[in-house]
C-alpha positions as CSV (number, residue, x, y, z in Angstrom):
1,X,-45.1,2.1,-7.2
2,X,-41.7,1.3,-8.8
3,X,-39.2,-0.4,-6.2
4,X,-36.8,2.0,-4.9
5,X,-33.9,-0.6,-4.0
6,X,-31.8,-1.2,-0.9
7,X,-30.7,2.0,0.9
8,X,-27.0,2.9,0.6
9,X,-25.8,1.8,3.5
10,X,-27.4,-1.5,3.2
11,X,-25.7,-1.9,-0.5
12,X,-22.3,-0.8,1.1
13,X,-22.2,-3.7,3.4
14,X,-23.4,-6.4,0.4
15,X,-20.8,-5.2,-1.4
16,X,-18.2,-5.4,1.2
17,X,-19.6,-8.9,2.3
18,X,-19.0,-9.7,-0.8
19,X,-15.4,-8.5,-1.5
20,X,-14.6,-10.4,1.6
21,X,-16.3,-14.0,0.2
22,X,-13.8,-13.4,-3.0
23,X,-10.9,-12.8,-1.5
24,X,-11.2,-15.6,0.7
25,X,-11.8,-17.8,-2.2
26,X,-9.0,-16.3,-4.1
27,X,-6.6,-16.6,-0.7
28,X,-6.7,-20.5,-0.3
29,X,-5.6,-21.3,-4.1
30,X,-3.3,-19.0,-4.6
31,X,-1.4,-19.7,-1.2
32,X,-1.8,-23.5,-2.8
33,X,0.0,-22.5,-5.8
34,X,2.8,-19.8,-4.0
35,X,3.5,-23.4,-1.7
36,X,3.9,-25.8,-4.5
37,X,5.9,-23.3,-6.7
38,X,8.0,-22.7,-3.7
39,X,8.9,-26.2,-4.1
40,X,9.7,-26.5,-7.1
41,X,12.0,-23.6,-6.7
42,X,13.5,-24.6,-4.1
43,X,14.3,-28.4,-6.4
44,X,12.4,-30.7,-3.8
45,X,10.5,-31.9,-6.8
46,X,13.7,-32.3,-9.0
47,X,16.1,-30.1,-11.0
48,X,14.7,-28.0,-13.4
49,X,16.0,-26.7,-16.4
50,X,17.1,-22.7,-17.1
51,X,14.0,-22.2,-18.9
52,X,11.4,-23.9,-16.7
53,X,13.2,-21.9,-13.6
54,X,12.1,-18.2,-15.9
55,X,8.9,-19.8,-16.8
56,X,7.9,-20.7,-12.9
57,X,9.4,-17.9,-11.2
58,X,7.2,-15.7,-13.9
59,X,4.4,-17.7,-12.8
60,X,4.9,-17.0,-9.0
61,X,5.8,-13.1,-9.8
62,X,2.3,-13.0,-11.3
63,X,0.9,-15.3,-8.4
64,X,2.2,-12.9,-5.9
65,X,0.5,-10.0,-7.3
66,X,-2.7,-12.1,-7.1
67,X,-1.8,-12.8,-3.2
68,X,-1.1,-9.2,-2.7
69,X,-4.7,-8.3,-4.2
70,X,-6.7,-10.9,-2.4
71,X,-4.6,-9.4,1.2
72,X,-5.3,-6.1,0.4
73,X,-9.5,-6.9,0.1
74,X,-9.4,-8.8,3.2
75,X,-7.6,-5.2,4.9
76,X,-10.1,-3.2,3.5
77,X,-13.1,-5.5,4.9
78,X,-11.7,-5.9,8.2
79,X,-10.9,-2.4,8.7
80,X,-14.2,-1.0,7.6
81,X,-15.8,-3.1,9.8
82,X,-13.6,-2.5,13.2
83,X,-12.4,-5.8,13.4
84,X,-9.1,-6.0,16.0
85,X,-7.0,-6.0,13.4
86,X,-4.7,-3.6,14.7
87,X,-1.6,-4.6,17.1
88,X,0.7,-1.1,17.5
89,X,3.9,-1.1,19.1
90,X,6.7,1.6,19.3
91,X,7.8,0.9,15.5
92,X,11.0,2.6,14.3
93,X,9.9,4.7,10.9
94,X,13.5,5.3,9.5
95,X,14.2,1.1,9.7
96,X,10.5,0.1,8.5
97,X,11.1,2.4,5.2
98,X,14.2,0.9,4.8
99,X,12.8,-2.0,4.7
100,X,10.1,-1.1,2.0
101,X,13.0,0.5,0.0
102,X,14.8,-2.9,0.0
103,X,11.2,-4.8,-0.5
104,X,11.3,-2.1,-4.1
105,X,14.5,-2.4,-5.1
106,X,14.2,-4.1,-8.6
107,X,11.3,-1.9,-9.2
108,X,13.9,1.1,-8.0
109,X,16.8,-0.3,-10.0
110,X,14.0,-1.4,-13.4
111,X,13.3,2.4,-13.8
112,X,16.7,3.8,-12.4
113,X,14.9,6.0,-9.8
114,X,17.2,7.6,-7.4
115,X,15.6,7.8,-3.7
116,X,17.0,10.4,-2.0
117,X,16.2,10.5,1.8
118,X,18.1,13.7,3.7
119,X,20.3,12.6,6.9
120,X,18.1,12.7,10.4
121,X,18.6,11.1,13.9
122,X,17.5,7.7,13.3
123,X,16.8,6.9,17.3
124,X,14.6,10.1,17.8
125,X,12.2,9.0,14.9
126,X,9.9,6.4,16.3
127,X,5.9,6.1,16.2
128,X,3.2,4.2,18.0
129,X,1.5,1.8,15.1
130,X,1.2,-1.5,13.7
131,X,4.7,-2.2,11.6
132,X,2.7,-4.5,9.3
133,X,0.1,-2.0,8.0
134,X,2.6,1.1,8.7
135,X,4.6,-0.8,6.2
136,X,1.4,-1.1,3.9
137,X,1.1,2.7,3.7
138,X,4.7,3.3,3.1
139,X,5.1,0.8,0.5
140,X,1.9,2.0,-1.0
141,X,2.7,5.4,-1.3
142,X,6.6,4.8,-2.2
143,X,5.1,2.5,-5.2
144,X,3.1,4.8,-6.5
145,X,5.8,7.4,-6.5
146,X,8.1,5.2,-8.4
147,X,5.5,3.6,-10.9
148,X,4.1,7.1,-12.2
149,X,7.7,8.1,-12.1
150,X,10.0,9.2,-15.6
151,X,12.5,6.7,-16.0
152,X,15.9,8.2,-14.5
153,X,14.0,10.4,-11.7
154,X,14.1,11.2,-8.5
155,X,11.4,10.3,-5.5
156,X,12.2,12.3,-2.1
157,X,11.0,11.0,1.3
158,X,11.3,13.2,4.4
159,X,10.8,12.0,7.8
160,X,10.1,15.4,10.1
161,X,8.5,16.2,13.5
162,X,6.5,19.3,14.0
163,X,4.7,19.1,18.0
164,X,2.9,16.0,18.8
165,X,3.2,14.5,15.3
166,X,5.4,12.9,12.6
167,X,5.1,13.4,9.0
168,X,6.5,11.4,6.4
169,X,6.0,12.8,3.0
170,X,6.9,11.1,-0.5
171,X,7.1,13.6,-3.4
172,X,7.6,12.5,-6.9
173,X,8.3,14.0,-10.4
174,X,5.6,11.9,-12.2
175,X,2.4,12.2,-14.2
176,X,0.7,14.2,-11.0
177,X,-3.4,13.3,-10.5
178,X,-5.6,15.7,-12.8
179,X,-7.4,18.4,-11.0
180,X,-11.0,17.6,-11.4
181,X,-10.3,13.9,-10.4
182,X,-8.5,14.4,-6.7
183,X,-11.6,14.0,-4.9
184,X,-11.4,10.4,-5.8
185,X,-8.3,10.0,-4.9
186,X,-9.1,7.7,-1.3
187,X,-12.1,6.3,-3.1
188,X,-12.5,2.5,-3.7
189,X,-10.7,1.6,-7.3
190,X,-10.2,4.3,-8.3
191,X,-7.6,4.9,-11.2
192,X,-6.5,8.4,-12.9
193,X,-6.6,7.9,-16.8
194,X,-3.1,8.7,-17.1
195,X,-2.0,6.9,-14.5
196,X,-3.7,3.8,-16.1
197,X,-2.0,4.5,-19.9
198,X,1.6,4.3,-17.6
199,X,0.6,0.8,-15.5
200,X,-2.2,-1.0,-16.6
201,X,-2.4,-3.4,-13.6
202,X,-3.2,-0.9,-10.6
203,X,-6.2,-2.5,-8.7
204,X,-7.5,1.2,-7.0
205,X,-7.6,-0.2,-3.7
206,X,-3.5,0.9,-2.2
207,X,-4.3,4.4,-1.5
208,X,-8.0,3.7,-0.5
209,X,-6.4,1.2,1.9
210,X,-3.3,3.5,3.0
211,X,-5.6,6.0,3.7
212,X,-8.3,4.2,5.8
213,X,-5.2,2.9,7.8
214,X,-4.1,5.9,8.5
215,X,-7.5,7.1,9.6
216,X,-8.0,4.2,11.9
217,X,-4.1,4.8,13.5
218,X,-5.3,8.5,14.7
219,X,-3.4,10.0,11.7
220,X,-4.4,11.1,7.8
221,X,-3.4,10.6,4.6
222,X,-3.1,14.0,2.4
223,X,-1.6,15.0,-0.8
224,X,-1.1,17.7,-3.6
225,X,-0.5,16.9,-7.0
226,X,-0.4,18.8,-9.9
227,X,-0.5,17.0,-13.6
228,X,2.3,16.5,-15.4
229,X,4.4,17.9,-12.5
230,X,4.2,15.6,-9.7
231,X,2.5,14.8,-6.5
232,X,3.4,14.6,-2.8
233,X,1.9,12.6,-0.3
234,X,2.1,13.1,3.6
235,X,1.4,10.7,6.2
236,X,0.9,12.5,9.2
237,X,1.1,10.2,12.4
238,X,0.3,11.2,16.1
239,X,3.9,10.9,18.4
240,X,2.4,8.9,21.1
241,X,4.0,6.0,23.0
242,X,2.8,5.4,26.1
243,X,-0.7,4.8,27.2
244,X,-3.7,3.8,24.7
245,X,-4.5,5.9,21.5
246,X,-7.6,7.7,20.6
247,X,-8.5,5.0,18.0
248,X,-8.0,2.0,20.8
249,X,-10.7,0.3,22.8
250,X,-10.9,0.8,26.2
């Protein structure tokens, strides 16, 4: 009788074992090399010429990215697996996503994309999460909406309350998702053709992660999209502060 392999659920867990050895491994070298470059920026190793500084802080953009992948596997194993990751707080939305708009801003000012955010109380818009991975999502979603952007466009983001939850949605002019493919939209590395021929260096894991986050934080992650026209994602949070949340241990 031909073997049947390991059931699904026991293959899930290899693999995500095993995405969590990587990035591990990846983690200690690159933080090795972001320190030492660091350095050398900063001129504790000497002066360095104009073309050695373009060269290194190339070499630390790219270094970064690395970083930023190797983070983003470690999130996604310790939130599959319930690890207490999590530390919420009453976190102000309208500062944290001005904060990820500032953390964008070359990538804003690169493709000339014009963020346009309507006036609201800033003190009466507050939510009950971790700022760390709240700032994940946004910056996740923002990204995306600027990447798949037309040079010269616009992104909106709206920050609204409707009963006993907050909504931020980010809606964008870009390449939108193709019909057939939005199932796989929260799916592990997953990549839309088009959105591949416009940035080559997506990893597939942001919106997977954004959306398990949100998941875990009592909230979802939804969208529309339409290609060629746009898409517009909405975070919808729960508006609780005081007392623990559905999705904390008691």
């Amino acid at each position: 009788m031909p073997h049947s392999g390991p059931p699904q659920e026991e293959f899930d867990r290899t693999v995500s074992e095993f995405i969590a050895v990587t990035a591990h491994k990846i983690h200690t070298p690159v933080a090795a090399i972001m320190w030492q470059s660091e350095m050398l920026l900063a001129g504790d190793m000497g002066e360095l010429n104009e073309r050695q500084l373009v060269s290194l802080k190339a070499i630390q953009e790219e270094v970064g990215r690395l970083n930023d992948f190797s983070r983003a596997l470690l999130y996604v194993f310790e939130l599959e697996k319930d690890l207490p990751l999590i530390h919420p707080q009453d976190t102000d939305l309208p500062a944290l996503l001005t904060r990820v708009i500032h953390h964008l801003d070359p990538l804003i000012k690169g493709k000339d994309i014009r963020i346009q955010c309507p006036p609201y109380v800033v003190a009466s818009i507050s939510a009950y999460l971790d700022p760390d991975l709240a700032f994940i999502v946004l910056r996740t979603i923002l990204e995306n909406a600027i990447l798949y952007s037309p040079t010269g466009s616009a992104v909106d983001v709206r920050l609204e309350e409707h009963g006993g939850w907050t909504h931020v949605a980010i809606e964008d002019r870009g390449c939108g998702i193709p019909g057939a493919l939005q199932h796989l939209v929260f799916t592990k590395f997953f990549r839309a053709p088009n959105a591949k021929l416009l940035w080559t260096e997506g990893t597939g894991l942001g919106l997977y992660l954004a959306a398990t986050i949100a998941k875990r934080t009592g909230g979802d992650l939804a969208f529309e999209s339409e290609e060629g026209r746009g898409s517009t994602f909405r975070w919808r949070i729960p508006k609780h502060t005081v007392g623990k949340q559905p999705w904390e241990k008691h």
